[in-house]
C-alpha positions as CSV (number, residue, x, y, z in Angstrom):
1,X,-16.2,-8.6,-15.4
2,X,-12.9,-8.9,-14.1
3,X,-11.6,-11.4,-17.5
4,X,-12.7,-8.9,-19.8
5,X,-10.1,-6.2,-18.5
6,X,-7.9,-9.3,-18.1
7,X,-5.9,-8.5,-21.0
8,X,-5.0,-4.9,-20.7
9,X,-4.5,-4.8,-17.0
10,X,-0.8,-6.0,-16.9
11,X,0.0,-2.7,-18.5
12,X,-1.2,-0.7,-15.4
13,X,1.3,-2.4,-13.2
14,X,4.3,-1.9,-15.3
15,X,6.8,0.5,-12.9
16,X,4.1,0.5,-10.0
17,X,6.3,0.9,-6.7
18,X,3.5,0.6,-4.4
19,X,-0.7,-0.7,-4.4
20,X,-3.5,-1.1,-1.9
21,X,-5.7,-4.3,-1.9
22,X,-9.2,-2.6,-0.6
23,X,-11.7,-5.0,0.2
24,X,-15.1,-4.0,1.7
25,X,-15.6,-5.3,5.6
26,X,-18.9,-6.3,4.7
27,X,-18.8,-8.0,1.8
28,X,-17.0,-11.7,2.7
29,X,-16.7,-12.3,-1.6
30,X,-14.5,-9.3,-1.8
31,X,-12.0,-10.4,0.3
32,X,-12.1,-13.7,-1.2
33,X,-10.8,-11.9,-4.1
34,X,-8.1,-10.1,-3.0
35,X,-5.6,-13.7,-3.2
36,X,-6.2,-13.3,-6.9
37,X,-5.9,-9.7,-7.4
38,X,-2.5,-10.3,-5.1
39,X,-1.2,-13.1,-7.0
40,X,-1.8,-10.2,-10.3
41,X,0.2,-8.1,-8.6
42,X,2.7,-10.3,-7.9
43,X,3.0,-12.2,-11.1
44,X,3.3,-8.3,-12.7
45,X,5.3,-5.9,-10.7
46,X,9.3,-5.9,-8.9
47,X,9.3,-8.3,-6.0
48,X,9.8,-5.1,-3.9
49,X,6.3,-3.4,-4.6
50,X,4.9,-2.6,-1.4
51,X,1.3,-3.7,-0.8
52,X,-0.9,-2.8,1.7
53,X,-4.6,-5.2,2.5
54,X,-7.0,-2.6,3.1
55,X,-10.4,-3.3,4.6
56,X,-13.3,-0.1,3.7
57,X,-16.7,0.4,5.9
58,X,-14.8,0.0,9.0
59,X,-17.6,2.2,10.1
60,X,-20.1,-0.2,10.1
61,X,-18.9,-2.9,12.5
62,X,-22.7,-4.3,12.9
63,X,-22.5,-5.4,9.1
64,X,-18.8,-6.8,9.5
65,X,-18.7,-10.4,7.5
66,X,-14.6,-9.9,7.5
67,X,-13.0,-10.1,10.8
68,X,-10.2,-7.7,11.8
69,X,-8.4,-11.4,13.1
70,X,-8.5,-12.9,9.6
71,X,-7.7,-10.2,7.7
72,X,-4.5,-10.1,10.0
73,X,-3.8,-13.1,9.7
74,X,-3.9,-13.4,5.8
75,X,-1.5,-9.8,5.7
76,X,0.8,-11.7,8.0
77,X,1.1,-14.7,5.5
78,X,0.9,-13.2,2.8
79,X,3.9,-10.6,4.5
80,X,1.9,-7.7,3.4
81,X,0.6,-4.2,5.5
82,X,-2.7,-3.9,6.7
83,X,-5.1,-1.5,7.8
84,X,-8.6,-1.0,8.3
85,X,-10.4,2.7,7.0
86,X,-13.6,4.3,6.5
87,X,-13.8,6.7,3.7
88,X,-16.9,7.6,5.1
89,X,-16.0,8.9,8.2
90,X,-12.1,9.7,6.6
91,X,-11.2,6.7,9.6
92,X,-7.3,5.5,8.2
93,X,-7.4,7.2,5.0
94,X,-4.4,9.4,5.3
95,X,-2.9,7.2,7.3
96,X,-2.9,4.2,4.9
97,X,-1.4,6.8,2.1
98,X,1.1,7.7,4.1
99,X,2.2,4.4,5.2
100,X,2.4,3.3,2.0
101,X,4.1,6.1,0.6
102,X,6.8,6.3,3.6
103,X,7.4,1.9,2.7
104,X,8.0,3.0,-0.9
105,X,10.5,5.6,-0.1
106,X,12.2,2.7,2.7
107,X,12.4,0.4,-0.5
108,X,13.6,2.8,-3.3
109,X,16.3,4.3,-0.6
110,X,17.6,0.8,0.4
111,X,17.8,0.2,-3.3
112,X,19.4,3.5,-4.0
113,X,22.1,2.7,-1.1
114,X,22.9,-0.5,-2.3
115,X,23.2,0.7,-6.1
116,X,26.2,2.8,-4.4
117,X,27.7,-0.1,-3.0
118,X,26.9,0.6,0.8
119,X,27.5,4.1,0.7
120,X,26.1,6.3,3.5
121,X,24.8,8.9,1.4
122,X,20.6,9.3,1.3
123,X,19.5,9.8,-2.2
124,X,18.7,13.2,-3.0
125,X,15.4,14.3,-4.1
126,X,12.3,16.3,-3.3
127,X,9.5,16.5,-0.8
128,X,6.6,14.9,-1.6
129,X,3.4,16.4,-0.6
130,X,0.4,14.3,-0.3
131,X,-2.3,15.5,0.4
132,X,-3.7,18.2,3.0
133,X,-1.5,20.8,5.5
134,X,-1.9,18.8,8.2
135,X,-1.0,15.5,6.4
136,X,2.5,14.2,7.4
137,X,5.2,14.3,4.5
138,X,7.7,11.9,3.4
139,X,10.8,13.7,2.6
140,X,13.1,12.9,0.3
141,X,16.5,14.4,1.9
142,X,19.2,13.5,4.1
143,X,18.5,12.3,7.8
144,X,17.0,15.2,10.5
145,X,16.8,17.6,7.4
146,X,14.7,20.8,8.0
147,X,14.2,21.7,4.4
């Protein structure tokens, strides 16, 4: 399945900034996967596109054929973020989005600073909400802002 999308795939990662890797906890074979699908992503997008390993089902630790350990261990060779959710039981979810989101502004603002040659200015921008009230935000405006 996955060659006959093959050829039309590269155009979904042109510009991406950010992408999670999910694998499912208790299917082994899809984490096997994810080395290829990260290779794709890097062989397609900036060298600065954040990507976080994500492990789904976390829920259901008595079916667990991928260990928390080596999923840890591949993130930190691979130097990517990891985290473990259940979408079930909402265990993670936000907090993977958010992670990944606040990484991606880290990135674009380092960028932005060292377009200006070092200078100490923050890039200005807008807040972006994502999701629910009592999500967190990332904020795109100076240091200690209240707006």
């Amino acid at each position: 399945m996955y060659h006959r999308y093959r050829a039309i795939t590269s155009a979904y990662y042109r510009g991406a900034v950010g992408a999670l890797l999910v694998y499912d906890t208790t299917r082994h074979v899809t984490f096997e996967n994810v080395e290829r699908w990260l290779k794709e992503l890097r062989d397609h997008t900036d060298a600065s596109v954040v990507i976080m390993l994500v492990g789904n089902k976390a829920d259901l630790r008595h079916l667990q054929a991928v260990s928390t350990e080596e999923a840890t261990a591949f993130a930190e060779k691979e130097n990517i973020y990891f985290m473990e959710t259940s979408a079930l039981e909402s265990l993670n979810v936000d907090s993977a989005f958010v992670e990944v989101l606040t990484q991606i502004y880290n990135v674009v603002s380092k960028k932005a600073l060292e377009k200006e040659n070092g200078s100490a200015s923050v890039p200005k921008g807008e807040t972006i909400n994502i999701g629910k009230d009592d999500v967190s935000e990332v904020k795109k405006s100076g240091c200690c802002s209240t707006a």
